[in-house]
C-alpha positions in Angstrom: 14.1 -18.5 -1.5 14.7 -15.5 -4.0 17.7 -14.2 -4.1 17.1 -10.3 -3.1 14.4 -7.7 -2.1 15.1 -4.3 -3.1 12.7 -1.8 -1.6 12.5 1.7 -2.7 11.8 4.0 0.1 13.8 4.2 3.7 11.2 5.9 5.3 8.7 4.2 8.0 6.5 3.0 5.0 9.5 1.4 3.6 11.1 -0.1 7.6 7.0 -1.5 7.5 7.9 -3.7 4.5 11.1 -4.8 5.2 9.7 -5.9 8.4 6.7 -7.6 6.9 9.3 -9.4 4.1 11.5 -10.5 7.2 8.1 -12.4 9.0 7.8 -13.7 5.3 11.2 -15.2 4.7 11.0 -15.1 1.3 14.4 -13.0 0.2 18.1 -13.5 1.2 18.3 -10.1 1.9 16.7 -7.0 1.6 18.2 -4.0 0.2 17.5 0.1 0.5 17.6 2.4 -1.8 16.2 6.1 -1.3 17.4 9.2 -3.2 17.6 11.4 0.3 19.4 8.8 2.7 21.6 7.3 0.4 24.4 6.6 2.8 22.4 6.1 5.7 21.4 3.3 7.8 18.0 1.5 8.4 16.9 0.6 12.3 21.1 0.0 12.2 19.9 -3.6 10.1 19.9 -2.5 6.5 22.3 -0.2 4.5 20.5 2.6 2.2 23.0 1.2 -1.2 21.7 3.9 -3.5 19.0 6.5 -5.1 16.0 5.1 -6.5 17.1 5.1 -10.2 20.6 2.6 -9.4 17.1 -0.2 -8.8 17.7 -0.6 -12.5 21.6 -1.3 -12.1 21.5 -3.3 -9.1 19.1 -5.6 -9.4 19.1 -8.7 -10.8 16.9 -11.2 -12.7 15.9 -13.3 -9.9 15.2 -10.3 -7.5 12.4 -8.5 -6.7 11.1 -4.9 -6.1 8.8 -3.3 -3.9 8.5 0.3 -3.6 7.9 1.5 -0.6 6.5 4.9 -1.1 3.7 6.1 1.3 2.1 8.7 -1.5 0.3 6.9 -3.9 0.9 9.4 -7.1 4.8 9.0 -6.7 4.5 5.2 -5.4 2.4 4.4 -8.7 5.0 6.2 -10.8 7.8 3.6 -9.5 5.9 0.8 -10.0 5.2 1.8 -13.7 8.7 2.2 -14.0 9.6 -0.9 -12.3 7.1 -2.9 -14.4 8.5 -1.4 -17.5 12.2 -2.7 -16.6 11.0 -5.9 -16.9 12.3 -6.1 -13.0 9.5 -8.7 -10.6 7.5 -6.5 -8.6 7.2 -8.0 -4.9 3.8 -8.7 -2.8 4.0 -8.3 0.5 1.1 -10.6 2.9 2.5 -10.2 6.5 2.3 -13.8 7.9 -0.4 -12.6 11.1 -2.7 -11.0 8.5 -6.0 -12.6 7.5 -6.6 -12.7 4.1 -9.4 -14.9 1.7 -8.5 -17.4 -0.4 -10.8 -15.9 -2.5 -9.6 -12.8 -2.2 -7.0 -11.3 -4.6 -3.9 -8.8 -3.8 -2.6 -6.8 -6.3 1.1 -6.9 -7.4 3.3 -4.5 -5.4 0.8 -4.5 -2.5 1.2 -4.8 0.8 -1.3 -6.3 3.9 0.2 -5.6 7.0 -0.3 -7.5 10.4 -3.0 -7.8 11.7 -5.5 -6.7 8.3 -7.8 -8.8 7.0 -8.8 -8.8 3.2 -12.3 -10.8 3.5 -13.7 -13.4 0.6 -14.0 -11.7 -3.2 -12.3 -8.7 -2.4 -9.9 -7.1 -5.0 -7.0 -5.1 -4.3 -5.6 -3.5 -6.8 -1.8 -3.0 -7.3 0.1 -0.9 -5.3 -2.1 -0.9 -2.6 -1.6 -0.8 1.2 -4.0 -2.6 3.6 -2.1 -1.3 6.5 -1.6 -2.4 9.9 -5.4 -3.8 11.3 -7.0 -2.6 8.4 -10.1 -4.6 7.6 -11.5 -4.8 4.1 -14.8 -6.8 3.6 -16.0 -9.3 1.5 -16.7 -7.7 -2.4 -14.5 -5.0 -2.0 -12.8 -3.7 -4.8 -9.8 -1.1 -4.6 -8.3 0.4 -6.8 -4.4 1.0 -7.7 -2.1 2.4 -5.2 -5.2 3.2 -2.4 -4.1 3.4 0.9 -6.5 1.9 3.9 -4.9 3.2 6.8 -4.1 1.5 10.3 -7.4 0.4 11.8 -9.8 1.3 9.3 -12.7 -0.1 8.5 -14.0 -0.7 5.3 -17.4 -3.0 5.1 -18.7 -5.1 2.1 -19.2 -4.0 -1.5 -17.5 -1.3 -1.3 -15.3 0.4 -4.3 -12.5 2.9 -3.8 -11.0 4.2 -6.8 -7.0 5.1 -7.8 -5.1 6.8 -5.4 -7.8 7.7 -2.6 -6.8 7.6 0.9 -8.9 6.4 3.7 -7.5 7.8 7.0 -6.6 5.8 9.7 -9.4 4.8 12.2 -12.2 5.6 9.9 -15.2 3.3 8.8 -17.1 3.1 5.3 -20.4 1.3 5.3 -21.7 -1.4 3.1 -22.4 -0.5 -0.5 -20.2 3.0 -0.8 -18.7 4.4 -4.0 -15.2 6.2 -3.1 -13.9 8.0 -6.5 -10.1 8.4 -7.0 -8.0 11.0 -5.4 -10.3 11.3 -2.5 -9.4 11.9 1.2 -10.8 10.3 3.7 -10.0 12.1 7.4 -9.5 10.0 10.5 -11.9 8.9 12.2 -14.5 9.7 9.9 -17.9 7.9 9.2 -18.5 7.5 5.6 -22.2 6.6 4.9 -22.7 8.3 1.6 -21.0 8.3 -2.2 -17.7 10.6 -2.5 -17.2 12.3 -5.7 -13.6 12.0 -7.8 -11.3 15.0 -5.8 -12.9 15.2 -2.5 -11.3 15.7 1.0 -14.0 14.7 3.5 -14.3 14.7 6.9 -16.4 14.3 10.3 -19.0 11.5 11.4 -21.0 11.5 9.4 -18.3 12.8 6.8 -19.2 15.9 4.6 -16.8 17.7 2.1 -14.2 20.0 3.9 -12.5 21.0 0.5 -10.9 19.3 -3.0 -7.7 17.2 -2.6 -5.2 19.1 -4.9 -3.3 16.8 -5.7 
């Protein structure tokens, strides 16, 4: 059992992991840190110890990191700077998800309960296969994508850096997803998205450029 789990982020993206790391068991305890609730408590179970940067004073060699940041620009940004420390950057499988043998999960990413991660997918780092998210067999995501609570995304597909597919939406077999895209919820994605696009609807069409 390693010694500590520091997770950066006290918000409900964060309480998500630490509640996935406690099903796990893997960590003696787990630790908070947040820059805007740094004397604050977590679900009254965990104390917020710190801002982000005091990751690089607390923790130790046998610890771990995961950041627990829901946007994927700022949650990438940690983990560079984690993975630059030289600090172990935590993978977190909850214990009732479903995933391959033959699958592989990124380091700093998370599957939440109930997801499934099917045979030959590859999940980048940073990413979150939230909470009955399915991704299918041949998948390939990119770094710090976010598949939202009971999605859907079929086989062969590949989702690039930093996209977003909204919760409750579906992408069918053999779709491109470039990076920085938005996928709304509920949507039906049956066609390529171009790098930058916000789309929406069943079947999905372009409702704008995603800014960020």
């Amino acid at each position: 059992m390693k010694k500590a789990l520091f997770i950066l982020g006290a918000g409900g993206h964060g309480r998500v992991a630490a509640d996935c790391a406690v099903e796990m068991g893997d960590w003696e305890r787990i630790v908070f840190l947040d820059d805007n609730r740094c004397t604050s408590a977590v679900d009254e179970q965990w104390a917020v110890l710190g801002s982000l940067d005091t990751v690089f004073e607390l923790a130790k060699e046998d610890d771990e990191v995961f950041v627990g940041i829901g946007d994927g620009k700022v949650r990438n940004h940690w983990i560079q700077r984690v993975a630059e420390s030289g600090l172990s950057m935590a993978t977190l499988i909850h214990p009732r998800a479903n995933v391959s043998r033959f699958s592989s999960i990124g380091d700093g990413s998370i599957v939440a309960a109930g997801a499934c991660v099917n045979i030959g997918a590859v999940i980048g780092p940073g990413c979150i296969v939230n909470t009955g998210a399915t991704v299918d067999h041949d998948c390939t995501l990119g770094a710090c994508v976010h598949v939202c609570p009971g999605a859907n995304i079929a086989g062969n597909v590949g989702i690039e850096e930093h996209s977003w597919i909204g919760i409750g939406s579906c992408i069918k077999q053999d779709i491109h997803v470039g990076k920085n895209v938005i996928v709304g919820a509920g949507s039906v994605v049956i066609s390529d998205i171009q790098d930058g696009k916000k789309v929406a609807g069943s079947p999905a069409s372009s409702i704008g450029e995603n800014a960020c």
